[in-house]
C-alpha positions in Angstrom: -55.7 24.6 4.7 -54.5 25.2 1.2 -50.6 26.3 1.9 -48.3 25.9 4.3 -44.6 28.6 3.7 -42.6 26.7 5.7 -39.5 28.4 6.6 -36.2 26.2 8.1 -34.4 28.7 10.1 -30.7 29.0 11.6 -29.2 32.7 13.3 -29.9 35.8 11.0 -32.4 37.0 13.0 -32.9 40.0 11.9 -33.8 38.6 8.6 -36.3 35.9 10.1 -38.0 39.5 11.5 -37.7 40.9 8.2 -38.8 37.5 6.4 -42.0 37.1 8.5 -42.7 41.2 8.5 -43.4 40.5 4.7 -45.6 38.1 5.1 -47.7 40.2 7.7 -47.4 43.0 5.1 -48.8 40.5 2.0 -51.5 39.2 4.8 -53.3 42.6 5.2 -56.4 41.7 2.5 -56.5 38.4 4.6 -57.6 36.1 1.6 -55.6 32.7 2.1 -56.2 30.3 4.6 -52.1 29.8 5.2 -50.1 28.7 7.9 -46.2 29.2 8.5 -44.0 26.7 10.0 -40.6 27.5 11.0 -38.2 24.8 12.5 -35.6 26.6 14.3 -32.3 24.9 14.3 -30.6 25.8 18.0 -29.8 29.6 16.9 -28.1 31.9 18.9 -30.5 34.5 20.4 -34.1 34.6 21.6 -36.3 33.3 18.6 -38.6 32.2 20.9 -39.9 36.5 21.7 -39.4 36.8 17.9 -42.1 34.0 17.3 -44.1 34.6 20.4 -44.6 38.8 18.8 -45.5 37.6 15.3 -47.6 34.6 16.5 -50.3 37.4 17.8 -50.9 38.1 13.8 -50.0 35.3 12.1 -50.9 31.4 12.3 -47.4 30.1 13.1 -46.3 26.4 13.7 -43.0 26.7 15.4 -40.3 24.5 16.6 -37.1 24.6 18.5 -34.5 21.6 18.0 -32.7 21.1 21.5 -29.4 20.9 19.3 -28.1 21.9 15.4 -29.4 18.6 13.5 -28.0 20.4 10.2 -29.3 22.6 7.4 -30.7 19.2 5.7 -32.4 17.6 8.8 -33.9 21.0 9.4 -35.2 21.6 6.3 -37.1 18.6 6.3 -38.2 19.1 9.9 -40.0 22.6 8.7 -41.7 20.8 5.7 -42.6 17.7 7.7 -44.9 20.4 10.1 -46.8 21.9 7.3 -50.7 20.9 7.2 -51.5 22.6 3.9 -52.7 21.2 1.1 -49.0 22.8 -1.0 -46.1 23.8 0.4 -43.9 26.6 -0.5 -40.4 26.8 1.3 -38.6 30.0 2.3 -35.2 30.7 3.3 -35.0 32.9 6.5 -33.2 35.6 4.9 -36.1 36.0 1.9 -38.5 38.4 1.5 -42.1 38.4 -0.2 -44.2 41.0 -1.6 -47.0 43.0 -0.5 -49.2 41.5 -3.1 -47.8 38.0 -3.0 -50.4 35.7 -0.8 -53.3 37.4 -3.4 -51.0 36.2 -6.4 -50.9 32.5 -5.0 -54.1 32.5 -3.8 -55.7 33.1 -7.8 -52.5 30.6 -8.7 -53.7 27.8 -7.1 -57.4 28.4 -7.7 -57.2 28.3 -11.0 -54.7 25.8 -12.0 -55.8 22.6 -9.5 -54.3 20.2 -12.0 -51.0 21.4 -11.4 -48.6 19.7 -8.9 -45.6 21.9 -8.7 -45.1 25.7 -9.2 -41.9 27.4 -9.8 -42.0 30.6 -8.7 -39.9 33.6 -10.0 -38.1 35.6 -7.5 -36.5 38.8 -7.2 -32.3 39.5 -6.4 -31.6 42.3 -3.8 -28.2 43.2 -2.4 -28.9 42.8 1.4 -27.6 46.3 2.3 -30.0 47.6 0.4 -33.0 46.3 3.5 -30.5 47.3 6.2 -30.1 50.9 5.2 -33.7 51.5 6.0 -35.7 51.5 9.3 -36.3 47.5 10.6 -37.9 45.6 10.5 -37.9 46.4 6.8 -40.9 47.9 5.4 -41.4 45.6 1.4 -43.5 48.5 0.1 -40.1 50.4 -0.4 -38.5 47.5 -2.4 -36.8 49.4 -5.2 -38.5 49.3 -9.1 -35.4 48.1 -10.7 -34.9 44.7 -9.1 -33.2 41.8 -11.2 -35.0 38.6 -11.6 -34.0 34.9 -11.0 -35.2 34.0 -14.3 -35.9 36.9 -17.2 -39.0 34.8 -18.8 -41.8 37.0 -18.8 -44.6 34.7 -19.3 -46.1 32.7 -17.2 -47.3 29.3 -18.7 -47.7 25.6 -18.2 -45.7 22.8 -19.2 -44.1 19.7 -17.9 -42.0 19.5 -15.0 -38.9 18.3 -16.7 -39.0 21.3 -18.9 -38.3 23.7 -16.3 -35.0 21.9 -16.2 -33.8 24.4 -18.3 -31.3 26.7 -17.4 -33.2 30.2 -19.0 -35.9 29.0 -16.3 -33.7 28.2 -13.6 -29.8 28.5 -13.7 -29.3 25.7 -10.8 -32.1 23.2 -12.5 -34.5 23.8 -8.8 -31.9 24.0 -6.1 -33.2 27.2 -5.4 -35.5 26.2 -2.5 -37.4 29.9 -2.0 -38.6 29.0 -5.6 -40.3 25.9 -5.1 -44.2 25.5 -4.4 -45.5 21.8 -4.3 -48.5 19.4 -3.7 -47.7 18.3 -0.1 -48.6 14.4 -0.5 -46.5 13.8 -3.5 -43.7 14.8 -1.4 -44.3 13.1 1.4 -45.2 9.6 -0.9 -41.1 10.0 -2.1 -39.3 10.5 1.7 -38.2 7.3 1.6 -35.5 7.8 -1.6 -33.3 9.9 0.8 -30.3 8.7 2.5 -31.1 9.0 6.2 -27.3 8.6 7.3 -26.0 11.3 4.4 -28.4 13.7 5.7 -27.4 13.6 8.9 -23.7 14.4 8.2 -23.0 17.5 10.4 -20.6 18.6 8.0 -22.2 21.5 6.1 -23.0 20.6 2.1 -20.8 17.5 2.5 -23.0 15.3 1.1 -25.5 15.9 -1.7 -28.4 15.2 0.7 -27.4 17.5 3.4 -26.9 20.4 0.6 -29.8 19.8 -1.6 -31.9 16.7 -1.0 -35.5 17.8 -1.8 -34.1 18.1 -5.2 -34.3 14.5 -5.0 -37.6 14.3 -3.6 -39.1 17.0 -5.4 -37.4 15.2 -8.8 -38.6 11.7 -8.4 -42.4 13.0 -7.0 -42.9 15.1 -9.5 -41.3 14.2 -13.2 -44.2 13.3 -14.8 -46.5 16.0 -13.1 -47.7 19.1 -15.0 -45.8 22.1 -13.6 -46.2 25.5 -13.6 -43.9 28.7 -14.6 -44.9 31.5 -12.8 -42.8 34.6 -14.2 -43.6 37.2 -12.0 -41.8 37.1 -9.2 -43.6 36.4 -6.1 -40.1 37.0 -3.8 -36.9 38.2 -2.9 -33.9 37.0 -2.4 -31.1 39.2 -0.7 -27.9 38.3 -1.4 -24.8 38.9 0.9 -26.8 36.8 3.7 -25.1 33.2 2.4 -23.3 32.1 5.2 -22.0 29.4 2.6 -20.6 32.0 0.5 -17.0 30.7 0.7 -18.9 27.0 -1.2 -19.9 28.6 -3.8 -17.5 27.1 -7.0 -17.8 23.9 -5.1 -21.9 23.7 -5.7 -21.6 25.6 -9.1 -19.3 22.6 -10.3 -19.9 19.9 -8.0 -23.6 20.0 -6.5 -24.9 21.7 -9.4 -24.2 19.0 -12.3 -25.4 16.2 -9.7 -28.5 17.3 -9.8 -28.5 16.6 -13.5 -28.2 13.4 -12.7 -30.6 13.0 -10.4 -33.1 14.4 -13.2 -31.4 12.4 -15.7 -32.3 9.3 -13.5 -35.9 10.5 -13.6 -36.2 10.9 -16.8 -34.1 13.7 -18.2 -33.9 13.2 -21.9 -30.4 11.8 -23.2 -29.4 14.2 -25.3 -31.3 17.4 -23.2 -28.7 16.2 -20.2 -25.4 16.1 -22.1 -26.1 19.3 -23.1 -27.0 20.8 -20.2 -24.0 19.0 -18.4 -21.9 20.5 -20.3 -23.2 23.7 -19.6 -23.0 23.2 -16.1 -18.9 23.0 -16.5 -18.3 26.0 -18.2 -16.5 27.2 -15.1 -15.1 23.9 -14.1 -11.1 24.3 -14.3 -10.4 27.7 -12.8 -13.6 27.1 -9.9 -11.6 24.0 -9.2 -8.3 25.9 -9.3 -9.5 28.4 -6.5 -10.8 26.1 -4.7 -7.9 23.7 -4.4 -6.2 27.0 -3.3 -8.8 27.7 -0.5 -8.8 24.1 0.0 -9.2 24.4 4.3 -13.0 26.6 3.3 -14.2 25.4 -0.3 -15.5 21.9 0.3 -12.5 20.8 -1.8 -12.0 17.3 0.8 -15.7 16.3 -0.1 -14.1 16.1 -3.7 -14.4 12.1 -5.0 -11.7 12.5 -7.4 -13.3 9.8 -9.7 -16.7 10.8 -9.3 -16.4 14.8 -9.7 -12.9 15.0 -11.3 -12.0 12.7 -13.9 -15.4 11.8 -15.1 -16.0 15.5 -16.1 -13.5 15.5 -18.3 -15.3 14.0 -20.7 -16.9 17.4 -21.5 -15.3 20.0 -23.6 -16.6 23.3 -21.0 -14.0 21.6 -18.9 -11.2 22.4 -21.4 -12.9 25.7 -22.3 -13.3 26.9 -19.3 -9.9 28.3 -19.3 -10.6 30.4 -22.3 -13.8 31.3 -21.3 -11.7 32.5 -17.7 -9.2 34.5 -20.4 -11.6 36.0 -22.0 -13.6 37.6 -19.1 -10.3 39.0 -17.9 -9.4 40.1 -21.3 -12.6 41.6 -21.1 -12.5 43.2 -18.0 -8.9 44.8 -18.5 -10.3 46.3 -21.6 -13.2 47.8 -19.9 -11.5 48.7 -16.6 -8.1 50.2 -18.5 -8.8 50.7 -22.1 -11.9 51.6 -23.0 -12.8 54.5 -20.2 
């Protein structure tokens, strides 16, 4: 089997319906031998009839945990199910496009030195799929669509280069983006923090939020990668049920994952840049979250760790003008100028 989409899945069932409606839609010329595994983590609802409809059409692996293990746990559970030769994980709430499976199907054909794909995806506001008749129908996707990443090209180069924030503004966090050799990943398991990962609290620990990052980092750093800039998916937003931890992965999660590519071999000077970077919204995120303190992950803060070791960076001083100038900006535009 050459890929396995393997889909971690929690509530939002309507976009699971909507999520695996696409891929029936992108299945019709029948061309990949693919599989879909989907590890359902307790949700409210009956999955089970949801599975059990789309199971008549598509080869699905599926599985129920008895309890919520967490989004980390579960996310591994889906990926430790797939049987493919890559993997390519989805969220629930994603879409793909009617001519998707072709895409990757000539993708990994004709570039069987390559390890790991990025994928380019497309953003769509959520109400956009919920004003039409469900499940949604992706041949009425809208032309206009912004993309994750605005490089046109599609190319190859090392895997550390597409730690680059032009490619990808959250240096692979972005898990509907991510297509991989299976083995590699499953040769690397063992770096994660078993105990972290199983913290219920949700992203309280860098494992439980984004721990294939360090998987997919340390497996595949000196692999040939691949940028694929035509976007191959879409990702609705207004489905985050994490919306309200936003500023606390933008400045907290976000520049960790620096290090962990920095610890696999992130050039010096590339990652002090690009840390920087990272913190160009550090004071005022930290502000709001302080003041939303009881919602914004602000008690997984280490003071030392993800406080006062920032402050070696100028964004973190600058990110009070940059904050005065959009507002500046936006009173201008909003009062002014019209």
């Amino acid at each position: 089997m050459l890929l396995s989409i393997c889909i971690p899945t929690y509530n939002r069932l309507e976009c699971l319906i909507n999520c695996l409606n696409s891929i029936l839609i992108s299945n019709q010329q029948k061309n990949l031998d693919f599989e879909i595994c989907i590890s359902d983590n307790n949700s409210n609802g009956n999955v089970d009839e949801i599975i059990n409809n789309f199971k008549k059409k598509l080869n699905i692996n599926f599985n129920k945990n008895s309890e919520n293990i967490g989004h980390g746990r579960n996310f591994f559970k889906a990926v430790s199910m797939a049987r493919g030769e890559y993997v390519w994980t989805l969220g629930n709430d994603d879409l793909i496009l009617p001519n998707t499976l072709t895409k990757i199907k000539t993708l990994l054909d004709y570039n069987r030195n390559v390890d790991f794909f990025f994928l380019n995806s497309y953003h769509l506001e959520s109400k956009h799929v919920f004003s039409h008749p469900q499940p949604f129908d992706t041949k009425k996707l809208p032309n206009n669509m912004k993309k994750y990443s605005e490089k046109h090209s599609s190319y190859e180069l090392k895997f550390l280069d597409l730690i680059d924030p032009k490619i990808s503004a959250d240096y692979l966090m972005g898990m509907y983006l991510l297509l991989f050799r299976k083995k590699i990943w499953d040769k690397n398991l063992n770096i994660i923090d078993q105990k972290k990962i199983s913290d219920p609290k949700t992203f309280s620990t860098f494992e439980n939020t984004c721990g294939y990052v360090k998987i997919i980092s340390k497996g595949f750093s000196n692999s040939k990668a691949y940028f694929c800039g035509e976007p191959l998916s879409v990702n609705l937003k207004g489905e985050r049920e994490w919306g309200d931890l936003y500023d606390f992965i933008e400045i907290i999660r976000i520049p960790e994952i620096l290090d962990v590519h920095r610890s696999n071999g992130l050039p010096f000077i590339k990652y002090i840049y690009l840390k920087n970077y990272s913190l160009k919204n550090f004071l005022p995120n930290f502000v709001k979250m302080f003041l939303r303190r009881e919602k914004s992950g602000f008690n997984y803060i280490n003071f030392r760790t993800h406080f006062f070791k920032q402050l070696l960076y100028p964004n973190c001083y600058l990110s009070l003008v940059y904050f005065l100038f959009r507002k500046i900006k936006l009173f201008y535009e909003k009062f002014i100028k019209n």
